[in-house]
SEFIZA-3560 file (N, C-alpha, C; in Angstrom, 3 decimals):
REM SEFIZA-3560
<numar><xx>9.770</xx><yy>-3.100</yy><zz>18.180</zz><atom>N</atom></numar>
<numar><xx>10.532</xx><yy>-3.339</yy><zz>16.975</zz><atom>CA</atom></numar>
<numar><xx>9.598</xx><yy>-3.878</yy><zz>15.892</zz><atom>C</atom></numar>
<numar><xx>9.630</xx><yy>-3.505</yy><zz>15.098</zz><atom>N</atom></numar>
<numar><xx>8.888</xx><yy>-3.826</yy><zz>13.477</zz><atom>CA</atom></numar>
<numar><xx>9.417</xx><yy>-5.325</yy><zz>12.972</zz><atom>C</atom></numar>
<numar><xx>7.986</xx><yy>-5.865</yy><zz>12.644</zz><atom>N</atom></numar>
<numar><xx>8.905</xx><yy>-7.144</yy><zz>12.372</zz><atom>CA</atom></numar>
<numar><xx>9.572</xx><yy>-7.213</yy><zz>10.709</zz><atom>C</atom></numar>
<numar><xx>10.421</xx><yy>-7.291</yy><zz>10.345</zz><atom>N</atom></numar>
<numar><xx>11.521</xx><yy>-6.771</yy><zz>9.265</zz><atom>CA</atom></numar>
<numar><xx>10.281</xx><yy>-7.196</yy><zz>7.832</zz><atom>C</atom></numar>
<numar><xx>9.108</xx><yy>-8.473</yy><zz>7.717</zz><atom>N</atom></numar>
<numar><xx>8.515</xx><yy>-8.690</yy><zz>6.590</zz><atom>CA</atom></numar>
<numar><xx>7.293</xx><yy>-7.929</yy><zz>6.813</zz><atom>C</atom></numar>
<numar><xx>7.248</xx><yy>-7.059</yy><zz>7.389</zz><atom>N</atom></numar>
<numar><xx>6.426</xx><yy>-5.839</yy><zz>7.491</zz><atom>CA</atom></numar>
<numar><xx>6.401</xx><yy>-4.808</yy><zz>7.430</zz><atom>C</atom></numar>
<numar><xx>6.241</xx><yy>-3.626</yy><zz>6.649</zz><atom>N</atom></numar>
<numar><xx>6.876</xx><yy>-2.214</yy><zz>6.302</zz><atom>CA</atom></numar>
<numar><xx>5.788</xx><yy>-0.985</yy><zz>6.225</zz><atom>C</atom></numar>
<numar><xx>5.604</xx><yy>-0.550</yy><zz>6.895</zz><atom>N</atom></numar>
<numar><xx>4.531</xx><yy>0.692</yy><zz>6.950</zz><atom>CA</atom></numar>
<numar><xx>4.698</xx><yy>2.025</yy><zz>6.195</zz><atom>C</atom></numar>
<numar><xx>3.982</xx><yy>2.153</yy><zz>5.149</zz><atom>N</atom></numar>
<numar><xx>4.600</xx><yy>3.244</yy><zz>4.311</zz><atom>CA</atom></numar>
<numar><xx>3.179</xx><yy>4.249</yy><zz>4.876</zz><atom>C</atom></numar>
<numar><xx>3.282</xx><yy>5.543</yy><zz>4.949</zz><atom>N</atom></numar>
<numar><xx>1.714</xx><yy>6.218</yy><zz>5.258</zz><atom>CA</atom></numar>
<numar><xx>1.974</xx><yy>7.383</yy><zz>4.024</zz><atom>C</atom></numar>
<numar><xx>0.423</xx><yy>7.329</yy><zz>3.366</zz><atom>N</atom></numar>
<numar><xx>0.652</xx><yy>8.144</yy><zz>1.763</zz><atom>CA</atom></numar>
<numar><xx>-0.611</xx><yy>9.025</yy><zz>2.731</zz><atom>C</atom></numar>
<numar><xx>-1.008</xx><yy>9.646</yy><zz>3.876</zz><atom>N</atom></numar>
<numar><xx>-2.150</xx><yy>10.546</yy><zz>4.278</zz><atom>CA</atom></numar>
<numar><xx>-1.318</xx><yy>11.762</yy><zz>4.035</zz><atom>C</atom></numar>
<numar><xx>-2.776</xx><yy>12.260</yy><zz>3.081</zz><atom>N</atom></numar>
<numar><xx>-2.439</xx><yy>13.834</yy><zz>2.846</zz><atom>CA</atom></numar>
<numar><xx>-2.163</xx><yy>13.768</yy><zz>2.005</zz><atom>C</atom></numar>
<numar><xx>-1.553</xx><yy>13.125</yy><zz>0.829</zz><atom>N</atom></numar>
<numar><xx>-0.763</xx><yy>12.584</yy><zz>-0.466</zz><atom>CA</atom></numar>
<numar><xx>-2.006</xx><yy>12.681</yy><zz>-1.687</zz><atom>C</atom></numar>
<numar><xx>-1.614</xx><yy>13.289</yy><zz>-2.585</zz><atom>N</atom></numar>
<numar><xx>-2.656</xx><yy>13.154</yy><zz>-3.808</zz><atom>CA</atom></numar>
<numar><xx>-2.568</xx><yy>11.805</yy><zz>-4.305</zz><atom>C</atom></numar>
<numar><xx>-3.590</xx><yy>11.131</yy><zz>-4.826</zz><atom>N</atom></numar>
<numar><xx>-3.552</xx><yy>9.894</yy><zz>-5.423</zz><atom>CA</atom></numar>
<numar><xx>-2.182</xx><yy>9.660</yy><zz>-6.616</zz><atom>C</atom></numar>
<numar><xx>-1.957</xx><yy>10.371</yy><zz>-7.041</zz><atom>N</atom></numar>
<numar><xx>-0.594</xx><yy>10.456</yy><zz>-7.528</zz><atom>CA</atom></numar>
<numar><xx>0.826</xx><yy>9.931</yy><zz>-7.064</zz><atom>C</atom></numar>
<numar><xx>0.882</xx><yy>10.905</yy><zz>-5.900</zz><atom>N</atom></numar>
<numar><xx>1.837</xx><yy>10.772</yy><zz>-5.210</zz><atom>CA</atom></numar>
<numar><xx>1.629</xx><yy>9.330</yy><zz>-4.434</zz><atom>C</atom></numar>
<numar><xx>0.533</xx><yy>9.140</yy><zz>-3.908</zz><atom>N</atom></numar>
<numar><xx>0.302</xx><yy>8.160</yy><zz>-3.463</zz><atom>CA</atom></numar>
<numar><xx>0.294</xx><yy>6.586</yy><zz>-4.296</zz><atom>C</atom></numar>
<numar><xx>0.468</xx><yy>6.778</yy><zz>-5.424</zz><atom>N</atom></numar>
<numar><xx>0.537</xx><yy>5.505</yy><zz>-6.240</zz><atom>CA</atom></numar>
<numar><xx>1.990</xx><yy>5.198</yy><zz>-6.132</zz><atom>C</atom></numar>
<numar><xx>2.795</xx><yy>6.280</yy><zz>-6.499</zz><atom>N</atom></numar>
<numar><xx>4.286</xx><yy>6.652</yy><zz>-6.490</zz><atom>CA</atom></numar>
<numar><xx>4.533</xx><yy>5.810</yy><zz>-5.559</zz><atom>C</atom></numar>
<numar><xx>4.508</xx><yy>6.149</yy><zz>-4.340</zz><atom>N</atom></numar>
<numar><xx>5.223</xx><yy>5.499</yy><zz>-2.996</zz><atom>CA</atom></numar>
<numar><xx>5.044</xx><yy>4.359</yy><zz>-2.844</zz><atom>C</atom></numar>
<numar><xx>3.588</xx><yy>4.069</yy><zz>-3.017</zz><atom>N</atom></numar>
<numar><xx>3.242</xx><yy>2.416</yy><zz>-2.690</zz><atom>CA</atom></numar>
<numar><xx>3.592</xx><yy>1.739</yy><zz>-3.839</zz><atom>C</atom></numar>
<numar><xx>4.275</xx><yy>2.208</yy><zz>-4.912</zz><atom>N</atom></numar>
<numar><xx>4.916</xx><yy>1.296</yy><zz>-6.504</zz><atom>CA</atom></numar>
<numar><xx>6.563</xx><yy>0.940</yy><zz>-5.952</zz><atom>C</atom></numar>
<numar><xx>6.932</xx><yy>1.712</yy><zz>-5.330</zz><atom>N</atom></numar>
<numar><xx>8.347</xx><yy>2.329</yy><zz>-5.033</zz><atom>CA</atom></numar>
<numar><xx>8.382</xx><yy>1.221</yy><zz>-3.464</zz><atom>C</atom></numar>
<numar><xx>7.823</xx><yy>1.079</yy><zz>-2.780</zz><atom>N</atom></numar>
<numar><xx>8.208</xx><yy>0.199</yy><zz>-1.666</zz><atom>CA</atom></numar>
<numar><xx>7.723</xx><yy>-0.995</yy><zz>-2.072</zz><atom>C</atom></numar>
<numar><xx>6.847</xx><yy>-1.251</yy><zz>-2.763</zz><atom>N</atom></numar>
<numar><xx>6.531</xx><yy>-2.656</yy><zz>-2.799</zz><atom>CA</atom></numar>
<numar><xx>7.864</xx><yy>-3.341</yy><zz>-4.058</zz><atom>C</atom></numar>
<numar><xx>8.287</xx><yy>-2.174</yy><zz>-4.873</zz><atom>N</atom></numar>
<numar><xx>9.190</xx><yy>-2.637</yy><zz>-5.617</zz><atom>CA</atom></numar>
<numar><xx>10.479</xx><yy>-3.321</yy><zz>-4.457</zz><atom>C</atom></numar>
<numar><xx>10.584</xx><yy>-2.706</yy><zz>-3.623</zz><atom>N</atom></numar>
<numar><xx>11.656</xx><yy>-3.259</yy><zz>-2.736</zz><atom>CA</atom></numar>
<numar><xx>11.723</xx><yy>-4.083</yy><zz>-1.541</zz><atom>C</atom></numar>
<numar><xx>10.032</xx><yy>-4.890</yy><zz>-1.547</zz><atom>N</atom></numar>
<numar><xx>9.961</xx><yy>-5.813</yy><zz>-0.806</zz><atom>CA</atom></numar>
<numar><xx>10.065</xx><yy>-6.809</yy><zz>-1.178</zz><atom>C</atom></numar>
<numar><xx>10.505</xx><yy>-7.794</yy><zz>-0.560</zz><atom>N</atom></numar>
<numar><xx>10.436</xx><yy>-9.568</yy><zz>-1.467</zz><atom>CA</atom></numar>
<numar><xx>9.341</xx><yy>-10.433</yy><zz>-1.227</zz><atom>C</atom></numar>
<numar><xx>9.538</xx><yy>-11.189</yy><zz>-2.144</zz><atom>N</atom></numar>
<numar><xx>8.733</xx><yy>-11.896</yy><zz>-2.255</zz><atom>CA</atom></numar>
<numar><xx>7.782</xx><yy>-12.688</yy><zz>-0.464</zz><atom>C</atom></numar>
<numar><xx>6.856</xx><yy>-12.705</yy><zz>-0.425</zz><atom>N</atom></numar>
<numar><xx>6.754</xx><yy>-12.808</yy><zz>1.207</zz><atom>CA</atom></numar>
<numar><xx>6.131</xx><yy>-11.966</yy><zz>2.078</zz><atom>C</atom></numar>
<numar><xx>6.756</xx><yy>-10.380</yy><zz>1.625</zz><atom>N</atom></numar>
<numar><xx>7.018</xx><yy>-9.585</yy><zz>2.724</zz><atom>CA</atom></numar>
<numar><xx>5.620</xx><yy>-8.721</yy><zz>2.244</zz><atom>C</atom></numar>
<numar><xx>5.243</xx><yy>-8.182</yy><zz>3.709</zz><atom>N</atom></numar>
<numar><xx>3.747</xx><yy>-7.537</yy><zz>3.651</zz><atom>CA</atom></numar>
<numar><xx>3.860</xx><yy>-5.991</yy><zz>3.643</zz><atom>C</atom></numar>
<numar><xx>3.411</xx><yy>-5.420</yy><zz>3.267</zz><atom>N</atom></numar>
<numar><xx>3.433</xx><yy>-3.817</yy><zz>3.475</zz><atom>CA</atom></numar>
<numar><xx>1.861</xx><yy>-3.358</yy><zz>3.737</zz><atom>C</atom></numar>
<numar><xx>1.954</xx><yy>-2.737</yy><zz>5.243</zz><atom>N</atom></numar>
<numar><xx>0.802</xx><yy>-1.770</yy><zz>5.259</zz><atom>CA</atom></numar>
<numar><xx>0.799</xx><yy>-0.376</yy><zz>4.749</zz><atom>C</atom></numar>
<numar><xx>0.089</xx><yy>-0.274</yy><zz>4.278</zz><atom>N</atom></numar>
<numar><xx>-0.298</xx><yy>1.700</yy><zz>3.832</zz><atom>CA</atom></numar>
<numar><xx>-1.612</xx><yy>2.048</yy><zz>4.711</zz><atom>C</atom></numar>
<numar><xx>-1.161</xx><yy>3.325</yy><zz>5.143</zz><atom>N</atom></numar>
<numar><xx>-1.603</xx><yy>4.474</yy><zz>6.375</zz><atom>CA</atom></numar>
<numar><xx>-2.644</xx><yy>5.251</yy><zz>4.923</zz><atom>C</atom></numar>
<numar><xx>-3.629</xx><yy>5.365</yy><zz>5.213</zz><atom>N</atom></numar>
<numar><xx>-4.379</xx><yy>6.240</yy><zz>4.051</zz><atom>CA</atom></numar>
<numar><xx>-5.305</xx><yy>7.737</yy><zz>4.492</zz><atom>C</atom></numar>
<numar><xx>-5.720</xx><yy>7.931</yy><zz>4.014</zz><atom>N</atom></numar>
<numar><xx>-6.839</xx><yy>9.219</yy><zz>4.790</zz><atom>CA</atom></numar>
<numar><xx>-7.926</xx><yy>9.632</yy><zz>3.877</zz><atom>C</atom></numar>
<numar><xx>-7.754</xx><yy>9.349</yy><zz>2.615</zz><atom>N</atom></numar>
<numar><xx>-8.567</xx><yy>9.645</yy><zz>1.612</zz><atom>CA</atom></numar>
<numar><xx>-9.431</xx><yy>8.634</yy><zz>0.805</zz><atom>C</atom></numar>
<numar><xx>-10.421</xx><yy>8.477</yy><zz>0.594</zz><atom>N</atom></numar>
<numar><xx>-10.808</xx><yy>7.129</yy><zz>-0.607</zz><atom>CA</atom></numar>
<numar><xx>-11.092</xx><yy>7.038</yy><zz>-1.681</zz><atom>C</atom></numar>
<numar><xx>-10.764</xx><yy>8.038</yy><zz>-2.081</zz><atom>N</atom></numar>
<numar><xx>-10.076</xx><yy>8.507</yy><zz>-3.556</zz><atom>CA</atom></numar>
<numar><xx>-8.486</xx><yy>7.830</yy><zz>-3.606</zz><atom>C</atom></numar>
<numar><xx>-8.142</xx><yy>7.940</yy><zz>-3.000</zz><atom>N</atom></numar>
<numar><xx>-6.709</xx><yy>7.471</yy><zz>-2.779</zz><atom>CA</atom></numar>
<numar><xx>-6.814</xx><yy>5.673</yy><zz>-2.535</zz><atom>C</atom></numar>
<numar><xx>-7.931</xx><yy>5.150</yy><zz>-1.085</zz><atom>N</atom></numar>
<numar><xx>-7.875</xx><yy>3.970</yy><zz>-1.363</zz><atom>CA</atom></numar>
<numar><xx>-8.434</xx><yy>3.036</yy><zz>-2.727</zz><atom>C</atom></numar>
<numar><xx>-9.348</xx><yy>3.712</yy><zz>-3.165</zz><atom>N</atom></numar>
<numar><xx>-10.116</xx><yy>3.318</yy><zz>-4.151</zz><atom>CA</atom></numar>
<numar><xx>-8.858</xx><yy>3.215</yy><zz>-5.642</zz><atom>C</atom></numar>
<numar><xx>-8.011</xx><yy>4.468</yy><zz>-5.874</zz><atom>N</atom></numar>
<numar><xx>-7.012</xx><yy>4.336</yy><zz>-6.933</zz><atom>CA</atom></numar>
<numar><xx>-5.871</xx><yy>3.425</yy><zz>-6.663</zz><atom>C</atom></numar>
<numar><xx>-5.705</xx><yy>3.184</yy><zz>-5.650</zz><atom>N</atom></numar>
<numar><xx>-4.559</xx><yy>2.030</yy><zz>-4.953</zz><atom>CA</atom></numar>
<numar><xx>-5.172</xx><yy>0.809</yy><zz>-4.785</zz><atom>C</atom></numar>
<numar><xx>-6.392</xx><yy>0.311</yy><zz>-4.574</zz><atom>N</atom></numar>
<numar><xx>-7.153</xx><yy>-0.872</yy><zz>-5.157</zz><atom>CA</atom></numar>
<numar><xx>-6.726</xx><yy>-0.996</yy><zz>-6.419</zz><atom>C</atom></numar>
<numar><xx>-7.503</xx><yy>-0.526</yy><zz>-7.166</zz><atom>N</atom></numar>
<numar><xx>-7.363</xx><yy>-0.253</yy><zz>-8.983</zz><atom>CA</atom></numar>
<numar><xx>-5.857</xx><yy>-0.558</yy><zz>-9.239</zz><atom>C</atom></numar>
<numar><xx>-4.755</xx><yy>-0.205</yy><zz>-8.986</zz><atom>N</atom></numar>
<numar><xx>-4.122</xx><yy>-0.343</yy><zz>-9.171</zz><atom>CA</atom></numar>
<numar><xx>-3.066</xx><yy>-1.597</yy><zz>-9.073</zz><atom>C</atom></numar>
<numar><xx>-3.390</xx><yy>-2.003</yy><zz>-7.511</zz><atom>N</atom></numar>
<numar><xx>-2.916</xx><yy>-3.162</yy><zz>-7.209</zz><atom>CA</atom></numar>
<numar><xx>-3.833</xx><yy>-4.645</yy><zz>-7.928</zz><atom>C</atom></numar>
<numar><xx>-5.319</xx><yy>-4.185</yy><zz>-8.245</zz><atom>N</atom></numar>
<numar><xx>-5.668</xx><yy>-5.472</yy><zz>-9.267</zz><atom>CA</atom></numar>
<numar><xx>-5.652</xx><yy>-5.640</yy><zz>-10.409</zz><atom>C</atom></numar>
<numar><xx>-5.068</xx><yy>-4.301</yy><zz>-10.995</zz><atom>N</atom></numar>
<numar><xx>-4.499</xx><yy>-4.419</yy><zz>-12.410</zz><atom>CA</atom></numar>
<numar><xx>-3.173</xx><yy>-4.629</yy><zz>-12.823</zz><atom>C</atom></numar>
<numar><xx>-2.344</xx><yy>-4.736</yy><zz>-11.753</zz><atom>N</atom></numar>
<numar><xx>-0.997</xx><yy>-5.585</yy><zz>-11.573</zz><atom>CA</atom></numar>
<numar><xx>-0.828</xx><yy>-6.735</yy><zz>-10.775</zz><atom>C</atom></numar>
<numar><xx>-2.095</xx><yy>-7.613</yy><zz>-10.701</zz><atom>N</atom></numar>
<numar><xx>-1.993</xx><yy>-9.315</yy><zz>-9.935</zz><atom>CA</atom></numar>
<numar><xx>-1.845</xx><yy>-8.633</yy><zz>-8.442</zz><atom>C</atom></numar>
<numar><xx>-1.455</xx><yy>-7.511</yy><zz>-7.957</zz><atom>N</atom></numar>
<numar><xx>-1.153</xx><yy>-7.622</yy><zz>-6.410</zz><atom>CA</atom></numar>
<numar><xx>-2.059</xx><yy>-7.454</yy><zz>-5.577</zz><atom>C</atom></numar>
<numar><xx>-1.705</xx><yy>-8.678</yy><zz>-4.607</zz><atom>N</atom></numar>
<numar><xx>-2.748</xx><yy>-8.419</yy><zz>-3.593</zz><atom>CA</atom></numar>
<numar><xx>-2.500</xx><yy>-7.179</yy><zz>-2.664</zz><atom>C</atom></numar>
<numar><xx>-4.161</xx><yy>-7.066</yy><zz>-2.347</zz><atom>N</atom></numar>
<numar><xx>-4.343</xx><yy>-5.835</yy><zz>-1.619</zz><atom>CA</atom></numar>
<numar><xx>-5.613</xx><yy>-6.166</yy><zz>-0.932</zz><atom>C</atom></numar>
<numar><xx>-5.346</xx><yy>-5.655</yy><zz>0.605</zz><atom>N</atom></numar>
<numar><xx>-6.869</xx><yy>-5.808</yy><zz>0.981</zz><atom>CA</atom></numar>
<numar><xx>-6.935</xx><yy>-5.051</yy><zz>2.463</zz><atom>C</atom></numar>
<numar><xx>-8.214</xx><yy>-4.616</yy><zz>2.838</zz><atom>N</atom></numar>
<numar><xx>-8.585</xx><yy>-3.803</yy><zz>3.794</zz><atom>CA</atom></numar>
<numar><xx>-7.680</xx><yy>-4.637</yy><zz>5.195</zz><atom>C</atom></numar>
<numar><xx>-6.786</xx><yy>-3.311</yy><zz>6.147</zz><atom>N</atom></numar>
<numar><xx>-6.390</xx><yy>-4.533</yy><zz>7.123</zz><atom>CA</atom></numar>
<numar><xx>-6.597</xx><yy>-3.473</yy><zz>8.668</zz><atom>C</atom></numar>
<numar><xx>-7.502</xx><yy>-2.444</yy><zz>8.396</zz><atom>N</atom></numar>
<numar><xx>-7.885</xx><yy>-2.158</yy><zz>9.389</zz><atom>CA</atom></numar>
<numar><xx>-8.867</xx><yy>-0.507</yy><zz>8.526</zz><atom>C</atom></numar>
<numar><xx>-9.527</xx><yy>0.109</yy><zz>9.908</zz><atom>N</atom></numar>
<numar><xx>-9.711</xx><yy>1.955</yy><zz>9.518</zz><atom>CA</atom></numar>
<numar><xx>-8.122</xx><yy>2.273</yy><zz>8.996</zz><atom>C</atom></numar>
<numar><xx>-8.789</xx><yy>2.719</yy><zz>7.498</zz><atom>N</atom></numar>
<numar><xx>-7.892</xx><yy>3.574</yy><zz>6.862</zz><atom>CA</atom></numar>
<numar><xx>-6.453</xx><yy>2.736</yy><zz>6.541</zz><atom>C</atom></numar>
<numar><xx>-6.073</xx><yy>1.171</yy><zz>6.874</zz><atom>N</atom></numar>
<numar><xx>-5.161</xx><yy>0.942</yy><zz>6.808</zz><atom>CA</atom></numar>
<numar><xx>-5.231</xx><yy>-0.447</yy><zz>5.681</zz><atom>C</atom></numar>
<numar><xx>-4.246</xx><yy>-0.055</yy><zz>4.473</zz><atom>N</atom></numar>
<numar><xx>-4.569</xx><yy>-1.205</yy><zz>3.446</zz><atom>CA</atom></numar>
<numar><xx>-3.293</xx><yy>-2.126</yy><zz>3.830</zz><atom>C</atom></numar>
<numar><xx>-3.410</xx><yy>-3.364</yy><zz>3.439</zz><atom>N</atom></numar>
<numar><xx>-2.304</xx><yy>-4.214</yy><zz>3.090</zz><atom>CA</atom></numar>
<numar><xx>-2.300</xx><yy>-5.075</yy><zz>2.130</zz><atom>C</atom></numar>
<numar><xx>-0.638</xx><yy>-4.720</yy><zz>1.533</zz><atom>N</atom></numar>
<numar><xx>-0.345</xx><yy>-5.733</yy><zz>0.221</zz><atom>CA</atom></numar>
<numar><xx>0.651</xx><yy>-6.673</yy><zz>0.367</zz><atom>C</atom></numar>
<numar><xx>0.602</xx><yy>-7.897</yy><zz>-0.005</zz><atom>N</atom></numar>
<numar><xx>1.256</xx><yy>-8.992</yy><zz>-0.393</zz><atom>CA</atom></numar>
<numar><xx>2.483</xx><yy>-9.141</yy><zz>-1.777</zz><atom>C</atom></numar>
<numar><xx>3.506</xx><yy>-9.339</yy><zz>-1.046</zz><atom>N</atom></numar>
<numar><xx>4.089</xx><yy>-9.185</yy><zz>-2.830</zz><atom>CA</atom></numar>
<numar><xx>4.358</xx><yy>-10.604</yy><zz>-3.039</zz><atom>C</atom></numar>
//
């Protein structure tokens, strides 16, 4: 069982686009607290989802191969 302040979204295969999309869109619906990992495959993709999360205060940081995690 998933522990409920933890949410695994996977953007592999996803253009950096699409991939900003999803990880804007779940973190919008986590609370305050709650952690979300993202599943990645590309680093074009991690590299624009960095960028992104430190130009909106959110933390983000390496939490395994290929796997980021953010803090909301």
């Amino acid at each position: 069982m998933q522990d409920a302040a933890v949410m695994t979204v996977d953007v592999r295969d996803m253009t950096c686009a699409q991939a900003l999309a999803v990880v804007a869109r779940a973190i919008s619906h986590r609370a305050n607290g709650q952690r979300l990992h993202v599943l990645y495959n590309a680093q074009d993709v991690k590299r624009d989802l960095m960028v992104w999360a430190a130009d909106r205060g959110v933390k983000m940081s390496e939490a395994g191969p290929d796997r980021l995690q953010v803090h909301r």
